[in-house]
C-alpha positions as CSV (number, residue, x, y, z in Angstrom):
1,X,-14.4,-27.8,35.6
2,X,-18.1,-28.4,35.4
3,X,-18.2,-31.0,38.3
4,X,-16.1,-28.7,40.3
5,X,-18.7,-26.2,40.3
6,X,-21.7,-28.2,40.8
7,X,-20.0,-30.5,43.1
8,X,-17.4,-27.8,44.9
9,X,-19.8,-27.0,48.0
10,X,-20.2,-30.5,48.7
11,X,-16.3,-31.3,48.3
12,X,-16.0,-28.7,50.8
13,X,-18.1,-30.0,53.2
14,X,-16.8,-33.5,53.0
15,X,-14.0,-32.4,53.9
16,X,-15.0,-30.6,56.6
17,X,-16.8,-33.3,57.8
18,X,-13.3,-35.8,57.3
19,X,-11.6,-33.2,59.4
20,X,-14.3,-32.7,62.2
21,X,-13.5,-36.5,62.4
22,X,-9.9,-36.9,62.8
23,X,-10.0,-33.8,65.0
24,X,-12.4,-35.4,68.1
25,X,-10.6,-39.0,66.8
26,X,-7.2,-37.9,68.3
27,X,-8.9,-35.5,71.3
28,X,-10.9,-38.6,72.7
29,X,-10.7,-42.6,72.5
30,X,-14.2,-42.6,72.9
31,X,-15.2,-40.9,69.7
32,X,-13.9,-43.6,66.3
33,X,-15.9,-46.2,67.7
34,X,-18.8,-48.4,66.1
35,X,-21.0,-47.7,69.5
36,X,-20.7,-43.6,69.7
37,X,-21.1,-44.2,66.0
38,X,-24.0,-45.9,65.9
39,X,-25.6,-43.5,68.9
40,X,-25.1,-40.4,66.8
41,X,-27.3,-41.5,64.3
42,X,-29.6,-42.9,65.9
43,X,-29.9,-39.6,68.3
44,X,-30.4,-37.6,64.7
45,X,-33.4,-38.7,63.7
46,X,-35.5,-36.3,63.7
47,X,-32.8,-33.6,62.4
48,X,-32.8,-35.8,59.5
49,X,-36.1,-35.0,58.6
50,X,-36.1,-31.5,60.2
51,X,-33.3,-30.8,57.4
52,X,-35.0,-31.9,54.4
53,X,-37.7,-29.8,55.5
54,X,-35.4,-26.8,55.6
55,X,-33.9,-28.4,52.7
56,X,-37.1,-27.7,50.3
57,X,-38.1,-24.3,52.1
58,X,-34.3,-22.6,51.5
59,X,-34.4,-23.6,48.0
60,X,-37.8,-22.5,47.0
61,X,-36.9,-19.3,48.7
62,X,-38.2,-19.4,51.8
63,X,-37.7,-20.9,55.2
64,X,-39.5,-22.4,58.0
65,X,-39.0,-21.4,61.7
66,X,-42.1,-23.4,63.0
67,X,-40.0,-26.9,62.7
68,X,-39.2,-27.5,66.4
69,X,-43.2,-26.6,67.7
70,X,-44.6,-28.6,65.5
71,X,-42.7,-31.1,66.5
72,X,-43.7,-30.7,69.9
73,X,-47.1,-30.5,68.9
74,X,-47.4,-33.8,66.7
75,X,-45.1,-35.7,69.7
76,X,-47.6,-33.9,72.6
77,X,-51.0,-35.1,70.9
78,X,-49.9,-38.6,69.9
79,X,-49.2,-39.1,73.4
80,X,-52.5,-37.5,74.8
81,X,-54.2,-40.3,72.6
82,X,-52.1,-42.9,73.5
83,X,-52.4,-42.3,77.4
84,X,-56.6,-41.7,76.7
85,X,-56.1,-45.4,75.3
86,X,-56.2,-44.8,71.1
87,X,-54.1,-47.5,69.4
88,X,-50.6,-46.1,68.8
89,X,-50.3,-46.3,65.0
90,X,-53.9,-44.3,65.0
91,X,-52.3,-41.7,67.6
92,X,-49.4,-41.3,65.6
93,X,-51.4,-40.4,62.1
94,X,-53.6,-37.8,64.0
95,X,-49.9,-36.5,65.0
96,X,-48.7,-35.9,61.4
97,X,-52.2,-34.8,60.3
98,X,-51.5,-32.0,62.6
99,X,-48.6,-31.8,61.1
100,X,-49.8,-31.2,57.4
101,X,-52.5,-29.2,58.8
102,X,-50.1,-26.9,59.9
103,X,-47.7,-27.1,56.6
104,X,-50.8,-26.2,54.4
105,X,-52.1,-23.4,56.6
106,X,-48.3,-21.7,55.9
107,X,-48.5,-22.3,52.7
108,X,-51.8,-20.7,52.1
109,X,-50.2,-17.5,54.0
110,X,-47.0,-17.8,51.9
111,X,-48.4,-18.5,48.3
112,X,-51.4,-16.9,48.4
113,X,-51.9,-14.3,50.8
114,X,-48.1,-13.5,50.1
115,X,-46.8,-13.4,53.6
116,X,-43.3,-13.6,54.1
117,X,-42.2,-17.3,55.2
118,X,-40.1,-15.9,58.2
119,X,-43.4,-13.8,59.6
120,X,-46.0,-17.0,59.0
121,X,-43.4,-19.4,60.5
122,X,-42.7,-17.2,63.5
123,X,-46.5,-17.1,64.1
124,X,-46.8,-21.0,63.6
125,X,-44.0,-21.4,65.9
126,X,-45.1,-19.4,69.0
127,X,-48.9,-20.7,67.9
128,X,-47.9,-24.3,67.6
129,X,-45.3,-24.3,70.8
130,X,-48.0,-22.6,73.1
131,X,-50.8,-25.3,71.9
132,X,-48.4,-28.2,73.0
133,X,-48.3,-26.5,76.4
134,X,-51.8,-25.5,77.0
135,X,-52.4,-29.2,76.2
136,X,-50.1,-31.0,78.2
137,X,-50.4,-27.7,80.6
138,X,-46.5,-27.7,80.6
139,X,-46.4,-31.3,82.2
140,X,-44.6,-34.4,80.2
141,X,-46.9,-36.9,78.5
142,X,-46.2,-40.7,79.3
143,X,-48.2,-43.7,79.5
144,X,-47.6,-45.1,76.2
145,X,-47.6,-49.1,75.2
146,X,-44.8,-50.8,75.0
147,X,-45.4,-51.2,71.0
148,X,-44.5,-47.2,70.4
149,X,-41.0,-47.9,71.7
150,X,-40.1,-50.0,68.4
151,X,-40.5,-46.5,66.2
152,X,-37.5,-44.8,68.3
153,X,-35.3,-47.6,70.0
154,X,-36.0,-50.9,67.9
155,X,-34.1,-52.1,65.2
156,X,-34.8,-53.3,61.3
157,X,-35.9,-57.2,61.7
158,X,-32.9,-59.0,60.0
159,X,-30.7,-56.1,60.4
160,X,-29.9,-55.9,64.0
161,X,-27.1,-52.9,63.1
162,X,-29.9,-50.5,61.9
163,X,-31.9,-48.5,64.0
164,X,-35.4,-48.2,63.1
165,X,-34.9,-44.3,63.3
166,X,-31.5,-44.8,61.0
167,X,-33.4,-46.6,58.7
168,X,-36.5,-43.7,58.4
169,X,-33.7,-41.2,57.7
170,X,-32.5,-42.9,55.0
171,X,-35.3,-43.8,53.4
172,X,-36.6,-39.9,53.9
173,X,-33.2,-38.9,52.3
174,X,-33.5,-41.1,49.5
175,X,-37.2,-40.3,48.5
176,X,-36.3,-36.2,49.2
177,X,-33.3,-36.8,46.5
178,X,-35.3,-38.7,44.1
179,X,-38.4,-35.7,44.6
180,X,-36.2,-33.2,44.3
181,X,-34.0,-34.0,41.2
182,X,-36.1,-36.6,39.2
183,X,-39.9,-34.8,39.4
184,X,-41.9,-31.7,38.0
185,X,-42.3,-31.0,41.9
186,X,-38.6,-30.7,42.1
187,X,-38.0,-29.0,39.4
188,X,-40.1,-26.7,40.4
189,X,-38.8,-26.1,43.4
190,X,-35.6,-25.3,42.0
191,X,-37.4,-22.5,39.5
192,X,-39.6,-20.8,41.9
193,X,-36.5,-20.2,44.5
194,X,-33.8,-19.1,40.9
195,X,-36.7,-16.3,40.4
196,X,-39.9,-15.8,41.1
197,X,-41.3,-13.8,38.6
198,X,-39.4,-16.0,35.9
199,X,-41.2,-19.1,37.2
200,X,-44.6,-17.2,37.3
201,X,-44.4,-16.3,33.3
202,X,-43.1,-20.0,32.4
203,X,-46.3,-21.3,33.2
204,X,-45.3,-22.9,37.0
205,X,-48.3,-23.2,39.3
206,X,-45.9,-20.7,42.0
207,X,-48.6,-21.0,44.6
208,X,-49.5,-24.6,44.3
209,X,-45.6,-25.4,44.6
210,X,-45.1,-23.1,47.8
211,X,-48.3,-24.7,49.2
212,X,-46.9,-28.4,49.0
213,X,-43.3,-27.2,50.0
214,X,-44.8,-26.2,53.2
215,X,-47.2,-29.0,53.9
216,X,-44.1,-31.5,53.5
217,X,-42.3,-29.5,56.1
218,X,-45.3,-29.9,58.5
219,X,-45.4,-33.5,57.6
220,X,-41.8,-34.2,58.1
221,X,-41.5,-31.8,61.4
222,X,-44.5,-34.0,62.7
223,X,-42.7,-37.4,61.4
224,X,-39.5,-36.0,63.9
225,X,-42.0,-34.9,66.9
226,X,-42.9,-38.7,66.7
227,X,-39.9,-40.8,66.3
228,X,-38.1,-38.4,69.3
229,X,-41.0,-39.0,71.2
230,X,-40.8,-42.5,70.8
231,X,-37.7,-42.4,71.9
232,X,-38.1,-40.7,74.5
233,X,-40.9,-42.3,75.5
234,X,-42.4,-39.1,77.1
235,X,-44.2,-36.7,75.6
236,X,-42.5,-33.3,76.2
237,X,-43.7,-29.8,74.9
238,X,-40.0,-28.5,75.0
239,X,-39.3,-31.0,72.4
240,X,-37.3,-29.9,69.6
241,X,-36.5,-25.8,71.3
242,X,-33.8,-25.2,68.6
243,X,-34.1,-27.7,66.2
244,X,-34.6,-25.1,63.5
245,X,-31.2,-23.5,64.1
246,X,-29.6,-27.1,63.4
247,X,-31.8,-28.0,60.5
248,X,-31.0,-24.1,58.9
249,X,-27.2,-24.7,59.8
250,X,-27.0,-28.7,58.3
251,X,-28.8,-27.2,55.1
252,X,-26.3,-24.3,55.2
253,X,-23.1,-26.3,55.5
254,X,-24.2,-28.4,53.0
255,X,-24.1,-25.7,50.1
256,X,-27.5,-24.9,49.9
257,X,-28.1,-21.0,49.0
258,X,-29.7,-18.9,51.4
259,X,-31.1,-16.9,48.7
260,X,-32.9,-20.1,46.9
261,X,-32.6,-21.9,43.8
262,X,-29.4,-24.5,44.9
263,X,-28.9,-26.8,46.8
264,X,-29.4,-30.4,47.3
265,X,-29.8,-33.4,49.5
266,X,-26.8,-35.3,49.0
267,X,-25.0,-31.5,51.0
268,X,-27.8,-31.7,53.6
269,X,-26.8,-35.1,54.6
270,X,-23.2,-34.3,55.2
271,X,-24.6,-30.6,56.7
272,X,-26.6,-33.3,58.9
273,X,-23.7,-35.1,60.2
274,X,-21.2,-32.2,60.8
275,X,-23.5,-31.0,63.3
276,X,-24.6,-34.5,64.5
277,X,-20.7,-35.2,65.2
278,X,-19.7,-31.7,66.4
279,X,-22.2,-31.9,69.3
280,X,-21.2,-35.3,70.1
281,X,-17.3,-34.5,70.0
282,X,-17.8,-31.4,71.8
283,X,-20.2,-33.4,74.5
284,X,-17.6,-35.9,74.7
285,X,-14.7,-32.8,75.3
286,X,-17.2,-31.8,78.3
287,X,-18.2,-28.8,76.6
288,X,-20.8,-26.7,77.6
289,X,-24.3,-26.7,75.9
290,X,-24.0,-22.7,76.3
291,X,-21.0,-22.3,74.6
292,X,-22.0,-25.3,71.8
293,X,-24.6,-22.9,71.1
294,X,-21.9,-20.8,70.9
295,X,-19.9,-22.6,68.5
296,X,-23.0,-23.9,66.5
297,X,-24.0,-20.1,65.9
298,X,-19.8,-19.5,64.4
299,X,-20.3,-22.3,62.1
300,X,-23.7,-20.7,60.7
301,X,-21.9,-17.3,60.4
302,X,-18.9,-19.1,58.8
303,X,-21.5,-21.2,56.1
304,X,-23.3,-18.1,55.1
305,X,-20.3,-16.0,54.7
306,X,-18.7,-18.7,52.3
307,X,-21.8,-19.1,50.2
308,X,-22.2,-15.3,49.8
309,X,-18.2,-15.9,48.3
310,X,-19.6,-18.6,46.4
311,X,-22.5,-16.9,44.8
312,X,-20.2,-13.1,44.1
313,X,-18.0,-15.6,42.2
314,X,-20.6,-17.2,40.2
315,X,-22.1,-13.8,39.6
316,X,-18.6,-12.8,37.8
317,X,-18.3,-16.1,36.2
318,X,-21.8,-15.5,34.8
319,X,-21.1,-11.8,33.6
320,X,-17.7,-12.6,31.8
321,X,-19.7,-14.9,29.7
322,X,-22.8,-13.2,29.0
323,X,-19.6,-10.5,27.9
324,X,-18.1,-12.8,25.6
């Protein structure tokens, strides 16, 4: 009974996901095969590490709009140094130091001037979108060496069926499970998005935890803007326009509370691929990316409504016992 309610969400989800399958399987030959397969995940990169950043803000409480602009923004100024002639690997740090910049500037506003996350990541999202445009002055960015290419189209030497960008997400989702479940950081995480106040009087530094909770989403949101740009090899200050409503729904679908507090990133990474594989079944079914949006926005409504069940039954569950 106990692994049925820890573990139910993510059953759910699975199964969601198994069905999404056979469902695009039998509506197109095109879609149960190693190549589609292979392109899905490598197209997903930076969603990967878009959702582990929504991963960490949802369950501490909050949430972070700013994901897809900073994205932009890292992707936008890494290529403005690499087409002034800085060495790539130097281009890309300056990209995720903008990154963190930005993460620890929301942070600041959410732990200690006690802003609410959606107001300071609104702001950082308009701020950091209109930046990467007043930079690039709305144009695309290219010009970049050959060598940058590797981060977002290469493979993993001796592994010729693993993308480079396959091969970050995994790593990013292994390191986010082992922070999140194994370390005081996680832990904290966990406390601070149950209750607040609760974590406040155990003796948990609240705004030191909310601080680096939003840093890491800067970091990883300017990790994404990077490997995309790669490989895209342009870069493009529209990059990433709706990210955050993929990353919110992938994070969503995989049983993490809207309210904080649970959650985890073995759900996020089938969240990830439900929406990874319903965009490419419904591209390959010649779908429209208005009414994807569409369907996208049903599946968000459909999440939340079944984790709003989920928490009313755990709230009875909790008050027959504390009545027994």
């Amino acid at each position: 009974m106990s692994f049925l309610r820890r573990f139910g969400s993510i059953l759910g989800s699975l199964v969601g996901f198994f069905l999404l399958c056979a469902i695009f399987s039998y509506l197109s030959p095109y879609f149960l095969t190693l190549d589609n397969f292979i392109s899905v995940l490598r197209q997903g990169a930076a969603l990967y590490l878009v959702a582990i950043a929504m991963t960490f803000c949802i369950i501490s409480g909050g949430i972070d709009l700013s994901v897809g602009s900073v994205m932009a923004l890292a992707g936008c100024s890494a290529g403005i140094f690499m087409s002034s002639g800085v060495d790539w690997r130097l281009a890309g740090i300056l990209g995720l130091l903008e990154g963190i910049l930005l993460g620890y500037i929301m942070g600041i506003l959410v732990a200690r001037v006690q802003l609410q996350p959606f107001i300071v990541t609104l702001v950082v999202m308009s701020f950091a979108r209109g930046l990467a445009l007043v930079f690039t002055n709305g144009q695309p960015v290219s010009g970049f060496p050959l060598e940058f290419r590797w981060l977002g189209t290469a493979t993993v030497p001796y592994l010729d069926f693993l993308p480079i960008p396959v091969a970050i997400g995994v790593i990013a989702f292994a390191l986010a499970g082992f922070i999140l479940r194994e370390t005081n950081f996680g832990i904290n995480v966990y406390a601070v998005g149950s209750n607040y106040e609760a974590a406040v009087y155990s003796g948990i530094n609240v705004k030191r935890t909310l601080t680096l909770v939003y840093t890491l989403s800067g970091f990883l949101s300017a990790a994404g803007g990077i490997v995309l740009t790669s490989r895209v090899n342009s870069g493009q200050p529209i990059l990433g326009e709706g990210i955050e409503l993929d990353g919110i729904a992938a994070v969503v679908i995989g049983g993490t509370a809207m309210s904080g507090g649970q959650g985890g990133i073995i759900g996020t990474i089938i969240g990830t691929m439900i929406i990874l594989f319903l965009r490419n079944g419904l591209n390959l079914m010649a779908v429209s990316a208005f009414w994807q949006k569409v369907i996208i926005g049903v599946v968000i409504l459909v999440a939340v409504l079944v984790d709003k069940y989920q928490q009313r039954i755990r709230a009875k569950r909790s008050a027959m016992a504390m009545a027994e």
